[in-house]
N, CA and C atoms as a LAMMPS dump frame, in Angstrom:
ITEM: TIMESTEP
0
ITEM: NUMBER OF ATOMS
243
ITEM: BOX BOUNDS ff ff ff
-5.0000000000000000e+02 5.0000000000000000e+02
-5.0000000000000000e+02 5.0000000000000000e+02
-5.0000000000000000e+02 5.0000000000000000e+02
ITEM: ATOMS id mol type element x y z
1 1 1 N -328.618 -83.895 -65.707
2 1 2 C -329.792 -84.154 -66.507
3 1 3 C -329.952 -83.022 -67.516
4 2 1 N -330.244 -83.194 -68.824
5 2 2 C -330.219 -82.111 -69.591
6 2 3 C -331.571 -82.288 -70.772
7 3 1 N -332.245 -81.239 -70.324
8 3 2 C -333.528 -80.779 -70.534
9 3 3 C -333.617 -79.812 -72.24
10 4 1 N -333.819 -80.334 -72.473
11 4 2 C -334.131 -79.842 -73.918
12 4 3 C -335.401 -78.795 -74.266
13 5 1 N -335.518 -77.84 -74.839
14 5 2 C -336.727 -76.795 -74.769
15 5 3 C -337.98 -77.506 -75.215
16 6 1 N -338.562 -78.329 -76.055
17 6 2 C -339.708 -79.381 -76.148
18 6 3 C -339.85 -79.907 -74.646
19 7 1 N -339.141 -79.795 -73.295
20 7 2 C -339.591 -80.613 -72.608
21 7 3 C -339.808 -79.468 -71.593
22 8 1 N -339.609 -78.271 -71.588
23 8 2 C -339.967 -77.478 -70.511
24 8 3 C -341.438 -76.925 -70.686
25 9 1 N -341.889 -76.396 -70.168
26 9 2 C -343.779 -76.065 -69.517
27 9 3 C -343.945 -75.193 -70.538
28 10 1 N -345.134 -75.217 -71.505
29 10 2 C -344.976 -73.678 -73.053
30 10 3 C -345.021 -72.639 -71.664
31 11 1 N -345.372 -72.285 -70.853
32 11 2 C -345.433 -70.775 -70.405
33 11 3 C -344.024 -70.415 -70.192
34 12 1 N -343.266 -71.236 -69.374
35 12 2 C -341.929 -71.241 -69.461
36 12 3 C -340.993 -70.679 -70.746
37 13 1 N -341.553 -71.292 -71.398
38 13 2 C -340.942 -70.822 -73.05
39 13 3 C -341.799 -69.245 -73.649
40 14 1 N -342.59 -69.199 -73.124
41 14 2 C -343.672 -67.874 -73.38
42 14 3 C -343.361 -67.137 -72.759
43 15 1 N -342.449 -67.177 -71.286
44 15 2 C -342.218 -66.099 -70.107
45 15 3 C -341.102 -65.86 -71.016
46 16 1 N -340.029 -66.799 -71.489
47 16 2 C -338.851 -66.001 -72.218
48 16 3 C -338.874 -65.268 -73.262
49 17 1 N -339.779 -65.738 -73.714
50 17 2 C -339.982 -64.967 -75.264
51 17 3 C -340.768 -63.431 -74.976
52 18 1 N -341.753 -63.669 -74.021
53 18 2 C -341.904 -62.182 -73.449
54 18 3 C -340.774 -61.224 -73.054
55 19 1 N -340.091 -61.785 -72.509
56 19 2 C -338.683 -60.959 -72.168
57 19 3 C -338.146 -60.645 -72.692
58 20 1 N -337.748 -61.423 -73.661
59 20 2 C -336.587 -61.136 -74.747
60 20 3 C -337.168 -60.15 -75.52
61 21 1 N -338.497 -59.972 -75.447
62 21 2 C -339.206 -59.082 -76.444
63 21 3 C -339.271 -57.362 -75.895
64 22 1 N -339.16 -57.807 -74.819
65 22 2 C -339.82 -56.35 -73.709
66 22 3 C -338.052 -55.981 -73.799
67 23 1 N -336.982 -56.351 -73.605
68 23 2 C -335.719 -56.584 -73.474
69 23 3 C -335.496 -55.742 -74.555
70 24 1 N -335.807 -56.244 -75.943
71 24 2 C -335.072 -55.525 -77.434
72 24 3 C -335.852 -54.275 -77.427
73 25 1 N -337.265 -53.991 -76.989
74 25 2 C -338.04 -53.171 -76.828
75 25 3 C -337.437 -51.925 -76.002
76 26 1 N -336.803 -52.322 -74.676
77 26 2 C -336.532 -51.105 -74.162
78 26 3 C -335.314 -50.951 -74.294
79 27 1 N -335.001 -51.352 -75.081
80 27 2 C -333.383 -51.032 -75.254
81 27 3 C -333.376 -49.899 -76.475
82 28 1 N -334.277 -50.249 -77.38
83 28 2 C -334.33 -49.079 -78.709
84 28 3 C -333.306 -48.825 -79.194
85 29 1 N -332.914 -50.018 -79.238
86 29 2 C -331.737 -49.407 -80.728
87 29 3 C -332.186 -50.828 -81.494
88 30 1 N -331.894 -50.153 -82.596
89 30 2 C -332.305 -51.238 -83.789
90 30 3 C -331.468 -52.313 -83.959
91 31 1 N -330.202 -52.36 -84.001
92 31 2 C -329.322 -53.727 -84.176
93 31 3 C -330.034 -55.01 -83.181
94 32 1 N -330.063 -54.541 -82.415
95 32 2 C -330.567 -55.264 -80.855
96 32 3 C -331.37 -56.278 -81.324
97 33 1 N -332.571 -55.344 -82.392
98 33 2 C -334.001 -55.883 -82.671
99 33 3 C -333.589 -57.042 -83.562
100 34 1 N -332.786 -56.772 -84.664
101 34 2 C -332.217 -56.907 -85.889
102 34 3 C -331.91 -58.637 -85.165
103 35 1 N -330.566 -58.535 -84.205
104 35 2 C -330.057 -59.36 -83.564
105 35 3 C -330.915 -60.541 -82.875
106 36 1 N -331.943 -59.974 -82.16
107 36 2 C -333.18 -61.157 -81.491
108 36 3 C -333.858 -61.357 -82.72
109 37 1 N -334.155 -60.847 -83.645
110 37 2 C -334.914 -61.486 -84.669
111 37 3 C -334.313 -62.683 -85.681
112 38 1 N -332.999 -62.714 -85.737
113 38 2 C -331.921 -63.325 -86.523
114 38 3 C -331.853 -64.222 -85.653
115 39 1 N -331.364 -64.345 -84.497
116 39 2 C -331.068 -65.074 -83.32
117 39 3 C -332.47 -66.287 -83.517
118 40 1 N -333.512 -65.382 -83.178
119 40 2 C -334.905 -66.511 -82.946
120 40 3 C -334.673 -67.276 -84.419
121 41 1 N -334.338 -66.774 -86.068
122 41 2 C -335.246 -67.616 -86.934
123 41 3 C -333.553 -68.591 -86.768
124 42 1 N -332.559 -68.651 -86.446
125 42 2 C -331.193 -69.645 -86.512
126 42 3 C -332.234 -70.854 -85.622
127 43 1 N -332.167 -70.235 -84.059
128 43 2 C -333.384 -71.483 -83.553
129 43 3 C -333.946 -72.138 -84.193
130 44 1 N -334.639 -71.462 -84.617
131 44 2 C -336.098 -72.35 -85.655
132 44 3 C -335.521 -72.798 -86.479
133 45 1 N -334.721 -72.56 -87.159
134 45 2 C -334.204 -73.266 -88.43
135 45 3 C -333.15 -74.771 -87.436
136 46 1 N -332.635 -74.602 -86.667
137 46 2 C -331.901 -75.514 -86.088
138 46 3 C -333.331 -76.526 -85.643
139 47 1 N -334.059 -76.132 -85.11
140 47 2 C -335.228 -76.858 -84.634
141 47 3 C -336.004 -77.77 -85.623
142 48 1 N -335.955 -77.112 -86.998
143 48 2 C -336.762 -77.399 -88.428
144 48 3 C -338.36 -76.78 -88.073
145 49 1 N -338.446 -75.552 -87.391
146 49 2 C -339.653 -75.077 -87.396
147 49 3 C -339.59 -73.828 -87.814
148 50 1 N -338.495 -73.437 -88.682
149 50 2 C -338.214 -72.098 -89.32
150 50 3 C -339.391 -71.494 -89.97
151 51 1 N -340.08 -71.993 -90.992
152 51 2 C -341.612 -71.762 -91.591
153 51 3 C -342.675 -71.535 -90.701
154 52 1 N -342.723 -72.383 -89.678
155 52 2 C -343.982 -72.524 -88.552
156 52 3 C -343.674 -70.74 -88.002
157 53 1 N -342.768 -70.389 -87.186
158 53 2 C -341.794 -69.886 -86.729
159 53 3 C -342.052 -68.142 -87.162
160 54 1 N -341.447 -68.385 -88.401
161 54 2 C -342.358 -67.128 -89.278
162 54 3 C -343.297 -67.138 -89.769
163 55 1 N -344.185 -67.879 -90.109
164 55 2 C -345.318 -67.503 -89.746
165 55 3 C -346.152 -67.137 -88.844
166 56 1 N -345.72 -67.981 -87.825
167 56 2 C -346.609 -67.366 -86.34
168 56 3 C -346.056 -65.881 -85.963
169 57 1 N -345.092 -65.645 -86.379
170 57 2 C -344.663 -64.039 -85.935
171 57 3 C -344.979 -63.004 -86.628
172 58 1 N -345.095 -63.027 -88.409
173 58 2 C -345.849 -62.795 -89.293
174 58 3 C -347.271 -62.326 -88.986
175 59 1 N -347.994 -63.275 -88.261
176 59 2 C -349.339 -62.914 -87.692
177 59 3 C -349.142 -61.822 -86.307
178 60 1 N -348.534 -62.661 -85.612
179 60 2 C -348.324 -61.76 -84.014
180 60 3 C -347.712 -60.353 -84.903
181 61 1 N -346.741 -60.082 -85.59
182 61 2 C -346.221 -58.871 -86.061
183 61 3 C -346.608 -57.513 -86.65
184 62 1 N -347.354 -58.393 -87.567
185 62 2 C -347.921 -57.685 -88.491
186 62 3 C -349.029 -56.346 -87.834
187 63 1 N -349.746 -56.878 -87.168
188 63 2 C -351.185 -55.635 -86.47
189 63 3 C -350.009 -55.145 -85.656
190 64 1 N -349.003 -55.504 -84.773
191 64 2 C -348.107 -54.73 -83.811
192 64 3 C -347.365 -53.319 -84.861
193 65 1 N -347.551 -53.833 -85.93
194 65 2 C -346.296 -52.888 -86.482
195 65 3 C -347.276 -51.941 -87.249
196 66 1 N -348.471 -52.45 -87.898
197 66 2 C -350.245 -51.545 -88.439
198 66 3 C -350.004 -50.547 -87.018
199 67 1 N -350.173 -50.953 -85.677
200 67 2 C -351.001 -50.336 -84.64
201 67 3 C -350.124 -49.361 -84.26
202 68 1 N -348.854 -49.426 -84.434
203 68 2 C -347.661 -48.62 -83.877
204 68 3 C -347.205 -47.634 -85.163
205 69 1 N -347.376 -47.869 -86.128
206 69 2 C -347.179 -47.086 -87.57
207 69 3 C -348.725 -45.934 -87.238
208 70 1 N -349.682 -46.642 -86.819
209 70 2 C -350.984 -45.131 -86.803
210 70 3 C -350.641 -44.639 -86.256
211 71 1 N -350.145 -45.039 -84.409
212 71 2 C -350.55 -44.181 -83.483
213 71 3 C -349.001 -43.101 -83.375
214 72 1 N -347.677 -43.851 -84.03
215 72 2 C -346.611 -42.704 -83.95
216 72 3 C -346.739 -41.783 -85.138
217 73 1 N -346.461 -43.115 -86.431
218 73 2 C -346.193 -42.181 -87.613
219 73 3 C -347.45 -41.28 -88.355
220 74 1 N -348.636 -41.652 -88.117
221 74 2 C -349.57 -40.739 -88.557
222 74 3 C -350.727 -39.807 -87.681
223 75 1 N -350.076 -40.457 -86.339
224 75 2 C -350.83 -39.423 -85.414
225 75 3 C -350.011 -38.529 -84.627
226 76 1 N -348.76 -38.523 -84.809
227 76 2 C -348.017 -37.593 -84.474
228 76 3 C -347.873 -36.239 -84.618
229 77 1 N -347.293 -35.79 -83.276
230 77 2 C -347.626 -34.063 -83.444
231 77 3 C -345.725 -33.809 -83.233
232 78 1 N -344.917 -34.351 -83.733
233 78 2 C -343.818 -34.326 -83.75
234 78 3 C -343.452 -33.485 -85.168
235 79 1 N -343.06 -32.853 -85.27
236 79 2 C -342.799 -31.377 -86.438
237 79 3 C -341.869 -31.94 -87.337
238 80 1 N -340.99 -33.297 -87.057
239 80 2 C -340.469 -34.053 -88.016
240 80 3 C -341.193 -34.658 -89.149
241 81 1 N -340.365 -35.596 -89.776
242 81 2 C -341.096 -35.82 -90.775
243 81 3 C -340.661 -36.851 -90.714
């Protein structure tokens, strides 16, 4: 029997996408990120929800990357630059 992702439970599809996220996250290297991000929009574009797709991540992204730009790059006590 072969189950297609429209037919599995959204949390199901939400538990993976959490993972995959926490996954590129602790891995910290950038290709990784580069790679799941490329990877997800081929999906979407194979799916025809490429637009939907980025946009919804666009939103989810955007304050993640505001909230993480204050609290490293301008509240940092790191002597770099």
């Amino acid at each position: 029997m072969k189950r297609r992702i429209t037919q599995l439970h959204p949390f199901t599809v939400l538990c993976l996408a959490v993972f995959t996220v926490a996954v590129a996250t602790a891995a910290s290297v950038w290709w990784l990120s580069c790679a799941v991000i490329v990877m997800c929009l081929a999906i979407g574009a194979v799916a025809g929800k490429a637009r939907k797709l980025a946009a919804l991540s666009g939103a989810i992204m955007l304050p993640t990357l505001l909230s993480l730009l204050m609290i490293h790059g301008l509240a940092s006590r790191d002597s770099s630059r």
